[in-house]
N, C-alpha and C positions, 0 to 999 in steps of 0.2 A: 504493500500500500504506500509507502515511504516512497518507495520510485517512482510511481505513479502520480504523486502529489509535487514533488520532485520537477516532474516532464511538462505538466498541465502550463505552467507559465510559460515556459521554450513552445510549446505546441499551440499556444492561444497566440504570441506574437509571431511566430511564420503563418496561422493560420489567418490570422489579419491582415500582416504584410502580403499575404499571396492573394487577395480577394481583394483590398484596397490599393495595393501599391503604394500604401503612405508609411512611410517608414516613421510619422510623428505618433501616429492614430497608435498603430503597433507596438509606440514604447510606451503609449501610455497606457495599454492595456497589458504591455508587458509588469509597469510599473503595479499596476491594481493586482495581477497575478498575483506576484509575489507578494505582495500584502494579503493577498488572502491563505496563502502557503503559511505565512507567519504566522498570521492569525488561527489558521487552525491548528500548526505544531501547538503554538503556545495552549490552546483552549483544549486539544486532547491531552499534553504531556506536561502542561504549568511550566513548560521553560523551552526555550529557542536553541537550537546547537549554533557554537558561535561558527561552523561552515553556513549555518542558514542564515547568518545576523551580518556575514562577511556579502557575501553575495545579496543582502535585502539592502544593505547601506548601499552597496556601488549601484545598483540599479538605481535607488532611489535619487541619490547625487549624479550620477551619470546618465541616465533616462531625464530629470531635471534639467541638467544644463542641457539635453539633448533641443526637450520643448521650447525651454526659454533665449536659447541661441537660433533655434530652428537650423542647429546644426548634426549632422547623423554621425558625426566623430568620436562625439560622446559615448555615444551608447556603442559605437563599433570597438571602441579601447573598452568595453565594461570585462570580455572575457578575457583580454590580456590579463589588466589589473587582478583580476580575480585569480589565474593561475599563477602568474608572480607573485604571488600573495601566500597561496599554500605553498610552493616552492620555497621560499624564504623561512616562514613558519616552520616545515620538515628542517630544512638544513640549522635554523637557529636552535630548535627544539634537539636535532639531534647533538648538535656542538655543547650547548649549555644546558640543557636538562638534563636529570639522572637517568630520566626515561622515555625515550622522544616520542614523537606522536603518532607514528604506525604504531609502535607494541605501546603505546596507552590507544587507541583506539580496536588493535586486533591481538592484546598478549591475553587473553582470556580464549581467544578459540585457537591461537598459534602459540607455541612453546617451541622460540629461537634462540638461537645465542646470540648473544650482543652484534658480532661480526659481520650475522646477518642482516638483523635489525638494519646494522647502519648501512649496510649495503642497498636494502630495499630503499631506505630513507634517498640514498643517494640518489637510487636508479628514477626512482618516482620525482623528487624534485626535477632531475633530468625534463620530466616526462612532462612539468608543468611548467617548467620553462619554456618547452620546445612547442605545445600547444599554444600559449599565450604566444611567441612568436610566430607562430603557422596563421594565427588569427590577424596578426596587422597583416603578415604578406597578401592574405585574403583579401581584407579589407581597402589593400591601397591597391592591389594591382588587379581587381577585378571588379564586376559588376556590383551593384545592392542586393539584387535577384540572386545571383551566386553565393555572395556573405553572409544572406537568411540562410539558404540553403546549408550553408559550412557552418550556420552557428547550430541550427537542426541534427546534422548529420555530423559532423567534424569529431566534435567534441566527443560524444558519445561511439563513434570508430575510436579514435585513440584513446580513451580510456579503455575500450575491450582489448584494443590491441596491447597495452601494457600490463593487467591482469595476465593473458596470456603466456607475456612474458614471464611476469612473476610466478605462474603457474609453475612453468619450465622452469625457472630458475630454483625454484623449492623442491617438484618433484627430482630434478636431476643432480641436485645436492644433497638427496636423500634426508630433506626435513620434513617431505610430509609424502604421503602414500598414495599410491592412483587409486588402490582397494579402501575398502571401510577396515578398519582398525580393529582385528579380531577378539573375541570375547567368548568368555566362559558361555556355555548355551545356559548353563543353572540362573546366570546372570539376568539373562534376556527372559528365561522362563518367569522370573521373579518380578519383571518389568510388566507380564501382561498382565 
């Protein structure tokens, strides 16, 4: 359900942009989106995750200057700013925290060694660096009809595509298993 509330604001602003071709109308239904995405995190779970609070500010400021400039820069730098954002975060998290921010967001279903940790940390900054740059190359050497499209499809390709990688990179380091993780059958019997 998360993804799916998640999608609703990207899907309401291509699905606006492609039927108006007003790239203003678009942010600012992009903008009401994601206020409604907040408003229900907050109203089902009483608190906001600050990746939702990171990405409701830059829209809100960058959709803003978007309307009030009547300029589309704005809001085409929103997904830069947002991936250089968690990029910096991973890498400062991992240099000065005890415990960086993959293994505090995933050390409860993965049990790594540190070496790894930092290594995903790296590879995923990598990853958010290189999409917030793929997003201006977009945005400056191609159409507005193409930049909807790439902020639609873009993002959500290269994050599968780096999972993937991380997939391979766990399974063929031997941290984590293709199979399910074998058990006592008394175990499972005791579970039904």
């Amino acid at each position: 359900m998360k993804q799916f509330t998640e999608f609703v604001p990207i899907a309401l602003f291509v699905g606006v942009y492609f039927y108006t071709r007003d790239i203003f109308l678009s942010t600012g239904v992009l903008m009401a989106g994601i206020t409604l995405q907040v408003g229900y995190e907050y109203f089902t779970k009483k608190t906001v995750s600050k990746q939702n609070q990171l990405i409701f500010w830059s829209v809100i400021v960058l959709g803003g200057l978007t309307l009030v400039f009547r300029d589309e820069v704005f809001i085409q730098w929103k997904p830069t700013l947002v991936n250089w954002a968690f990029c910096v975060a991973l890498l400062v998290s991992g240099m000065i925290g005890k415990e960086n921010l993959l293994q505090k967001m995933l050390g409860e279903q993965l049990k790594l060694p540190d070496d790894v940790w930092r290594n995903l940390t790296y590879g995923w900054s990598f990853g958010f660096f290189l999409a917030g740059s793929l997003n201006l190359v977009v945005a400056y050497n191609f159409s507005m009809d193409f930049w909807v499209s790439y902020k639609l499809i873009g993002g959500f390709a290269i994050t599968l595509v780096y999972i993937i990688i991380t997939m391979i990179y766990l399974i063929r380091g031997g941290h984590i298993s293709e199979t399910v993780s074998e058990s006592d059958p008394a175990d499972v019997r005791q579970q039904e």
